[in-house]
BALOBA-1460 file (C-alpha; in Angstrom, 3 decimals):
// residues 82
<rec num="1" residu="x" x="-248.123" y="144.440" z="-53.761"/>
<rec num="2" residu="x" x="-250.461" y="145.920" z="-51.397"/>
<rec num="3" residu="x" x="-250.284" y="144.634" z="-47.203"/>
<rec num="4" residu="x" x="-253.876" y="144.521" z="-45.967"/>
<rec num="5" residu="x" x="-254.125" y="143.600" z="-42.159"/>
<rec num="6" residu="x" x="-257.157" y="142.969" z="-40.453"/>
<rec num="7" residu="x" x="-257.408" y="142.315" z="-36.817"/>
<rec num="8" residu="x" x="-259.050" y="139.449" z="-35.465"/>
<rec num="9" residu="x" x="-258.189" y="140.217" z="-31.824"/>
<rec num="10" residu="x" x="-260.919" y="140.491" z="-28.798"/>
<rec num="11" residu="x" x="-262.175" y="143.631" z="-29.684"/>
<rec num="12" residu="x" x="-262.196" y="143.885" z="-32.820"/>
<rec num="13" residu="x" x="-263.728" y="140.224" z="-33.467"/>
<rec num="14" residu="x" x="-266.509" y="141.253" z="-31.093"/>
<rec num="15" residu="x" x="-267.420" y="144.604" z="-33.312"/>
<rec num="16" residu="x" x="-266.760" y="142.019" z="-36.373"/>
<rec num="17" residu="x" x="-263.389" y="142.283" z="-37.481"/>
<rec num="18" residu="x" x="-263.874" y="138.358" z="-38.404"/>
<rec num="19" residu="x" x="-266.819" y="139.369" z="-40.937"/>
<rec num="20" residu="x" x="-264.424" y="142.658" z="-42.585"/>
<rec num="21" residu="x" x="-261.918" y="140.090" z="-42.951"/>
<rec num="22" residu="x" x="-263.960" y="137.748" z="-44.692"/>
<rec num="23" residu="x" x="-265.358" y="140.721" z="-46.886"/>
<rec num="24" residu="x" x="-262.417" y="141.928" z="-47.732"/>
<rec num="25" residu="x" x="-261.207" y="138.733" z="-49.076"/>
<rec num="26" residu="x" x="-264.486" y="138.200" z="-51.037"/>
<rec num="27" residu="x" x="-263.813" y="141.843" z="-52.724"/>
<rec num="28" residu="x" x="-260.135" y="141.039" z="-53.757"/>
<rec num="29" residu="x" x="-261.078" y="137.837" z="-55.166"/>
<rec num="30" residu="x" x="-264.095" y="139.384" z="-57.273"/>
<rec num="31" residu="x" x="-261.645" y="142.152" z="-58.357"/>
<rec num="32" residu="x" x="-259.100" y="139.354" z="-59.415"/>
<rec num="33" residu="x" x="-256.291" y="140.678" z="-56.947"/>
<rec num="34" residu="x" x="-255.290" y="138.323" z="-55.349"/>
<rec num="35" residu="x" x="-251.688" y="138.352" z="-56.601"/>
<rec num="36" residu="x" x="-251.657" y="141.771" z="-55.870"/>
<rec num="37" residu="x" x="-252.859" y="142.136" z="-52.777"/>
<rec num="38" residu="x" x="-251.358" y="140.402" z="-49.253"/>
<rec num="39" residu="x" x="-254.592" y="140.248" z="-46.783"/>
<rec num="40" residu="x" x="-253.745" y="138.534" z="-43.378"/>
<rec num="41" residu="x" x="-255.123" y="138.399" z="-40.031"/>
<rec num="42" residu="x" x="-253.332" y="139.956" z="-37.020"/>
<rec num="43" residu="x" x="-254.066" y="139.362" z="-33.433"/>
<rec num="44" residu="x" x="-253.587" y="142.939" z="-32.332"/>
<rec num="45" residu="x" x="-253.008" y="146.336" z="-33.808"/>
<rec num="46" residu="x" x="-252.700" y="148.420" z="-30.997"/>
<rec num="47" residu="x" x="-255.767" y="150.354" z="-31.989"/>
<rec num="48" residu="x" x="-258.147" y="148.965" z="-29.895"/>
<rec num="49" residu="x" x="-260.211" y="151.652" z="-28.785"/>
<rec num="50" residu="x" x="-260.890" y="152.046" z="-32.785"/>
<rec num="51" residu="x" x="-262.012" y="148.503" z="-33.742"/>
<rec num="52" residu="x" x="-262.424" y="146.815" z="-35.983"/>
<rec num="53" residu="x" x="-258.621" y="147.669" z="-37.176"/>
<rec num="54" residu="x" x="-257.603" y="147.369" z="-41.079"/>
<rec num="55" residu="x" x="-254.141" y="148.597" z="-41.910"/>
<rec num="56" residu="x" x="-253.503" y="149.023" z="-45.404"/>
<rec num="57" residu="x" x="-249.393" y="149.537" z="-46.422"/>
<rec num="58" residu="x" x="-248.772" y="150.337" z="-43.243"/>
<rec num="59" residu="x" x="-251.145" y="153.034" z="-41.932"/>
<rec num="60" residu="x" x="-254.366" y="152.176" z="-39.797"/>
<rec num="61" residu="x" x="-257.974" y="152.684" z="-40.368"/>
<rec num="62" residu="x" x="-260.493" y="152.098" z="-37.758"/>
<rec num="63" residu="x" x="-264.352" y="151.157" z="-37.370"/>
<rec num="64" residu="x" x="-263.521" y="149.580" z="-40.142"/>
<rec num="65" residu="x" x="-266.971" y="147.123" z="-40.060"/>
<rec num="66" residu="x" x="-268.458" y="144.758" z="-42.226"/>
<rec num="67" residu="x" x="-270.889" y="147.448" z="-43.405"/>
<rec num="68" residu="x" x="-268.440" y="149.674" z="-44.402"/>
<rec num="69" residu="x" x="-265.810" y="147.116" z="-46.125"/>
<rec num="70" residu="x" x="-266.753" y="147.656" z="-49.805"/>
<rec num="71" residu="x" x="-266.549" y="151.195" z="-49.787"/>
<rec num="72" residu="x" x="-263.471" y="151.436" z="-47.620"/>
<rec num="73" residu="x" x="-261.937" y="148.577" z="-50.281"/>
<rec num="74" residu="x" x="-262.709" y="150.797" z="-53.306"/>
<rec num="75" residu="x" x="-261.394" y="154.107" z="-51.692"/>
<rec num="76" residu="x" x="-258.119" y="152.595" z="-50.204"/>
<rec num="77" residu="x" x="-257.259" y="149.481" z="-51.532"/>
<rec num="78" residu="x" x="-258.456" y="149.627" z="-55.031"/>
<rec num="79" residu="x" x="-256.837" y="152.830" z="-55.950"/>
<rec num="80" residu="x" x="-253.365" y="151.790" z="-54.568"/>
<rec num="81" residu="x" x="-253.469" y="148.838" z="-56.807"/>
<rec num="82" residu="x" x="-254.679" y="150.682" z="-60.103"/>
């Protein structure tokens, strides 16, 4: 299973890590992964000069915005599941 974390903290929710969140869990479901992939919010990723934060099996991507979800889905979530 792949971990997906996005952060909902202060900064990140301001540059809309709310709205990646929401994207990403669109794309999983559309992609029928959702028994493959764990997505969950986190407060804080320590990142937050970076935001919004996604952290994908453990290592963290940042300005990771609603605009850029899908293709950051494809490159590093998709291919870790297929």
């Amino acid at each position: 299973m792949v971990s997906v974390k996005c952060c909902v903290g202060s900064s990140c929710h301001i540059r809309g890590g709310a709205k990646t969140l929401k994207a990403l869990n669109t794309l999983i479901a559309e992609n029928n992964l959702t028994g493959k992939v764990d997505l969950a919010a986190d407060l804080c990723l320590d990142n937050c000069i970076q935001a919004p934060n996604v952290v994908v099996d453990g290592e963290v991507f940042g300005g990771i915005t609603p605009d850029k979800a899908e293709a950051f889905f494809a490159e590093h979530i998709l291919k870790r599941v297929k």
